[in-house]
C-alpha positions in Angstrom: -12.2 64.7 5.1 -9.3 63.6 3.4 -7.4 62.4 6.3 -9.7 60.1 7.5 -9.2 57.4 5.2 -5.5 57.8 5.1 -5.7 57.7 9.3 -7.7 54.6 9.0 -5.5 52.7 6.1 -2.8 53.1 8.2 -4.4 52.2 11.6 -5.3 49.2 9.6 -1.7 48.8 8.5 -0.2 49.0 12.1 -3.2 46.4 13.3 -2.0 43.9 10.6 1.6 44.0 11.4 1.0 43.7 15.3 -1.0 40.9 14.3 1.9 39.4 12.2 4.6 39.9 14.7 2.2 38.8 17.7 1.6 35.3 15.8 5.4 34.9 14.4 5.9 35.2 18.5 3.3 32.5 19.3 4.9 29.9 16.6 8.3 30.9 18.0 7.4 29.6 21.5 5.3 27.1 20.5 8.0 26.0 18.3 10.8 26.4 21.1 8.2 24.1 23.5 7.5 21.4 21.0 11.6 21.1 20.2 12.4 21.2 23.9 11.1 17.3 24.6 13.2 16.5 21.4 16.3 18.3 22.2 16.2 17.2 25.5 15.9 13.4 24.2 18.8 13.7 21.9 21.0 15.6 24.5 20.8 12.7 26.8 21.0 9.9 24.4 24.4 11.6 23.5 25.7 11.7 27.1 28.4 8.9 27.8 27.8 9.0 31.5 23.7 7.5 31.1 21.7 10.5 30.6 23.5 12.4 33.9 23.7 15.5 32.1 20.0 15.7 32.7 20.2 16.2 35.8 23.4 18.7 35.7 21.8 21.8 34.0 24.2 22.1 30.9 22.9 22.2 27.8 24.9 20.1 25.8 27.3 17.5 26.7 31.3 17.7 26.7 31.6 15.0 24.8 29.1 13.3 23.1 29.0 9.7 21.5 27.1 6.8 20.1 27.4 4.7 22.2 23.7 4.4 23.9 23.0 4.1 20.3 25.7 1.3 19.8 24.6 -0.7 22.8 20.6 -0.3 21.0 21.7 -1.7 18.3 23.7 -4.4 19.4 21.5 -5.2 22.2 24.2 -4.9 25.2 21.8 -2.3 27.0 19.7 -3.7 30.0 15.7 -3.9 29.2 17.2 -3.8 25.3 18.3 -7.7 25.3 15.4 -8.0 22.7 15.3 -4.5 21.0 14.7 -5.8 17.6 12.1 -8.3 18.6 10.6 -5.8 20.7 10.7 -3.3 17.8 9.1 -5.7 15.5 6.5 -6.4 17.6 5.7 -2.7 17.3 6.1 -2.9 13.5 3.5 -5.2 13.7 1.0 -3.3 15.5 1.6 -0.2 13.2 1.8 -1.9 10.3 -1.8 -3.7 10.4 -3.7 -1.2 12.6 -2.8 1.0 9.6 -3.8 -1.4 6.9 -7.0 -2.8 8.3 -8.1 0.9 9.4 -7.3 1.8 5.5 -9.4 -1.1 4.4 -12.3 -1.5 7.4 -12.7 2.7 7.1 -12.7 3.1 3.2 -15.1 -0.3 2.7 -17.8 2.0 5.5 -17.8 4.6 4.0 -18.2 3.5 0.8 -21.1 2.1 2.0 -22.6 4.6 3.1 -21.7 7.3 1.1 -21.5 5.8 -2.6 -24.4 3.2 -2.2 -26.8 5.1 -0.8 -27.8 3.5 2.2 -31.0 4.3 3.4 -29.9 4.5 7.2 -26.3 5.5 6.7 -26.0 8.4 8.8 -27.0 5.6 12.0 -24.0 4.0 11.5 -21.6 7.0 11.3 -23.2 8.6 13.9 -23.1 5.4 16.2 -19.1 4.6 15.6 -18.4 8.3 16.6 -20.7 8.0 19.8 -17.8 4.9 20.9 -15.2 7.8 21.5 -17.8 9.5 24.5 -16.0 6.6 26.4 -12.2 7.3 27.4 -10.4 4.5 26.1 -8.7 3.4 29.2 -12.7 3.0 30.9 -12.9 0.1 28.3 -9.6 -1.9 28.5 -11.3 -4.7 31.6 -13.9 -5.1 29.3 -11.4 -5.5 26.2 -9.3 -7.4 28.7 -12.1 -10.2 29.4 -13.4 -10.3 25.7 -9.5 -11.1 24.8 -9.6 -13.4 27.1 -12.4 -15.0 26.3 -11.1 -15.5 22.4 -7.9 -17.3 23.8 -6.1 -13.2 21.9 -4.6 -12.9 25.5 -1.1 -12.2 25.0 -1.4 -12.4 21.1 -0.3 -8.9 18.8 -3.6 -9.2 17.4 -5.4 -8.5 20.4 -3.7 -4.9 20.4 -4.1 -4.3 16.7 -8.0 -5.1 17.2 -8.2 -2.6 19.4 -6.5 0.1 17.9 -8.4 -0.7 14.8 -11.8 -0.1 16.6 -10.5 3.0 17.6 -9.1 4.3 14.6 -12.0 2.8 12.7 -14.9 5.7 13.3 -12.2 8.5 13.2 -11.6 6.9 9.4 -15.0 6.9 8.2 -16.0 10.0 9.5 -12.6 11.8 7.0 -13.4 9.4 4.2 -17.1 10.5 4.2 -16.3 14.1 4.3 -13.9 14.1 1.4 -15.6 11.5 -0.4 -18.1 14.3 -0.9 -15.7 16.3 -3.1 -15.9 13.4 -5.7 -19.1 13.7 -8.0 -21.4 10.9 -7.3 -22.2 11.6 -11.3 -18.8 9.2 -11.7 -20.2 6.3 -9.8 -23.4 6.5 -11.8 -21.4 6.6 -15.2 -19.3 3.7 -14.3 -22.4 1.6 -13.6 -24.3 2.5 -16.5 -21.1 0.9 -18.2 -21.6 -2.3 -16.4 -19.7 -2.0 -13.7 -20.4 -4.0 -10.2 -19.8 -2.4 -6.6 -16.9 -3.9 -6.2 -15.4 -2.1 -9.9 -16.6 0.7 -8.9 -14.8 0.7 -5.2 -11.4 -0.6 -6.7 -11.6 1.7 -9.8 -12.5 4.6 -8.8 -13.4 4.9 -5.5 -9.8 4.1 -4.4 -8.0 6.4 -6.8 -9.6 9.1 -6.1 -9.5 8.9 -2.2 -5.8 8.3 -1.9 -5.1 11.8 -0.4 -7.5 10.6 2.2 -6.6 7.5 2.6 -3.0 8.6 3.7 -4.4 11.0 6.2 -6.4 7.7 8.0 -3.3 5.0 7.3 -1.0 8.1 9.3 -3.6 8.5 11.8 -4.1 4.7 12.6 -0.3 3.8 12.0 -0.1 7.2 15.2 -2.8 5.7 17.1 -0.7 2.2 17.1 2.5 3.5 18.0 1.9 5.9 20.6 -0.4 3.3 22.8 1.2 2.1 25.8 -2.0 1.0 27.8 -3.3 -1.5 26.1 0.3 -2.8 25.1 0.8 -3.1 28.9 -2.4 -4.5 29.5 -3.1 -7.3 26.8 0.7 -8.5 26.5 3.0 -10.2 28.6 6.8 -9.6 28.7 7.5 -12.6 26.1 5.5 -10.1 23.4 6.7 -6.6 24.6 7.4 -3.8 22.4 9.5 -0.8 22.5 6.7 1.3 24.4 6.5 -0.7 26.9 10.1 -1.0 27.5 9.9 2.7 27.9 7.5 2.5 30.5 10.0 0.6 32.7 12.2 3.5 33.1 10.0 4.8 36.0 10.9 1.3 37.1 14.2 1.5 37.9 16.4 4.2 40.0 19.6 3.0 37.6 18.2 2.7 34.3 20.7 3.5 31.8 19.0 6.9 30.4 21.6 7.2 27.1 20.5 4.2 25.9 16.9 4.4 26.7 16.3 7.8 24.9 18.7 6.5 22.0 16.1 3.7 21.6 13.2 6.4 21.4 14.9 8.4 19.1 15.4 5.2 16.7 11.5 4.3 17.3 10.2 7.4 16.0 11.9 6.9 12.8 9.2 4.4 11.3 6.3 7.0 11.4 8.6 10.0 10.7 9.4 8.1 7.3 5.7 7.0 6.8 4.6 10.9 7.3 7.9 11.7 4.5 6.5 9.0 1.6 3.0 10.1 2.1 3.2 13.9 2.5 2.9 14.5 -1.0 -0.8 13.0 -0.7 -1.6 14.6 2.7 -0.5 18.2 1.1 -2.9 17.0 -2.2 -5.8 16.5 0.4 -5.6 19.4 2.5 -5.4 21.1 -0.7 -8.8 19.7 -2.2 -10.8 20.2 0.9 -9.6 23.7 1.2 -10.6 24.2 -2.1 -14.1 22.9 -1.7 -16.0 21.1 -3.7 
């Protein structure tokens, strides 16, 4: 009788530690096949012979250099004539699909979570509906209401886009952390006196901030990886980095190195987003794993 429970402790021991080394193997080769693309990138980008290494099989190059990076930067690389215009225009795009995603997401779901809106849950439930519809299905429509507006070949046009598909994404986060804050706050704060608007700017916002760094991340993503609409709703006078990309599969000749030295330098904008804001994404995976 005695051995029994010593048999199963250490069955259960052995089961736990099979576990543990079986899922320290998964990460391992996930990690390995996520840093592949990425190694890959920065092995060719090194190259002084245009990315031929690629196609070699070594796996690293005799002798590396700048110089893809060099010819980025001082715009001597062909499709890169414009690189800082180009890169700009990217800015751009990130920059406001973030901040109007930030502000068109928080104002929603204020609305309907804080104020009490009698039909509320409609409007949520309709914004997340839109993403039943792939997002390349809707870009002739988008393409004739842009158009239409006299936003054809205009940054904007993207930017609205990526907006109205960050936007339900937003609200539906907000809401779902806004429910961690006691509604007990609002009610105090208007007993005080204070208006809707005092009430969003004081203490709404403050509170939500963790939150609100997971959506402007998010939206500022969203932006930067689209290529589709990019290619669709701009012309080669307002092209950005992504779509300069795209040209690769373009030409037989293109000059690899300093293609994939000017992906490497447009990743850096959201990899130093994600850096400044990661002390408030940690804070709200924190509080919602918490609970209320």
């Amino acid at each position: 009788m005695s051995r029994a429970p010593g048999n199963l402790a250490l069955g259960l021991r052995h089961r736990q530690r099979l576990i543990e080394i079986g899922s320290i193997a998964l990460g391992a080769v996930l990690l390995i096949w996520t840093l592949l693309p990425i190694y890959n990138l920065l092995l060719i980008a090194l190259d002084p012979e245009e990315g031929e290494i690629e196609f070699t099989g070594n796996l690293w190059t005799s002798e590396p250099t700048l110089d893809g990076f060099i010819d980025v930067i001082t715009q001597k690389a062909r499709y890169l004539e414009d690189f800082w215009q180009q890169f700009g225009n990217s800015v751009f795009i990130g920059l406001f699909t973030m901040v109007l995603t930030v502000l068109v997401g928080s104002l929603a779901s204020f609305a309907v979570s804080r104020l009490r809106l009698a039909r509320g849950s409609l409007l949520t439930n309709a914004a997340l509906l839109t993403y039943a519809i792939p997002a390349a299905f809707l870009i002739v429509p988008y393409y004739r209401i842009m158009h239409e507006y006299g936003l054809y070949d205009n940054l904007w046009a993207v930017v609205l886009a990526q907006v109205t598909f960050a936007t339900p994404f937003a609200i539906l986060i907000l809401q779902l952390y806004g429910r961690l804050i006691p509604l007990e706050l609002d009610d105090s704060a208007r007993v005080d006196g204070a208006s809707p608007l005092q009430v969003y700017m004081r203490i709404y916002l403050p509170l939500m901030v963790p939150a609100l760094a997971v959506v402007a991340i998010y939206a500022l993503l969203l932006a930067w990886n689209d290529y589709l609409y990019q290619a669709v709703l701009l012309s080669p006078r307002n092209m950005t980095v992504s779509m300069v990309q795209g040209q690769l599969f373009l030409d037989v000749d293109a000059e690899w190195n300093a293609m994939m030295a000017a992906a490497i330098l447009y990743v850096l904008p959201p990899l130093a987003v994600l850096f400044v804001l990661r002390r408030y994404v940690a804070a709200s995976l924190a509080m919602v794993s918490s609970g209320p």
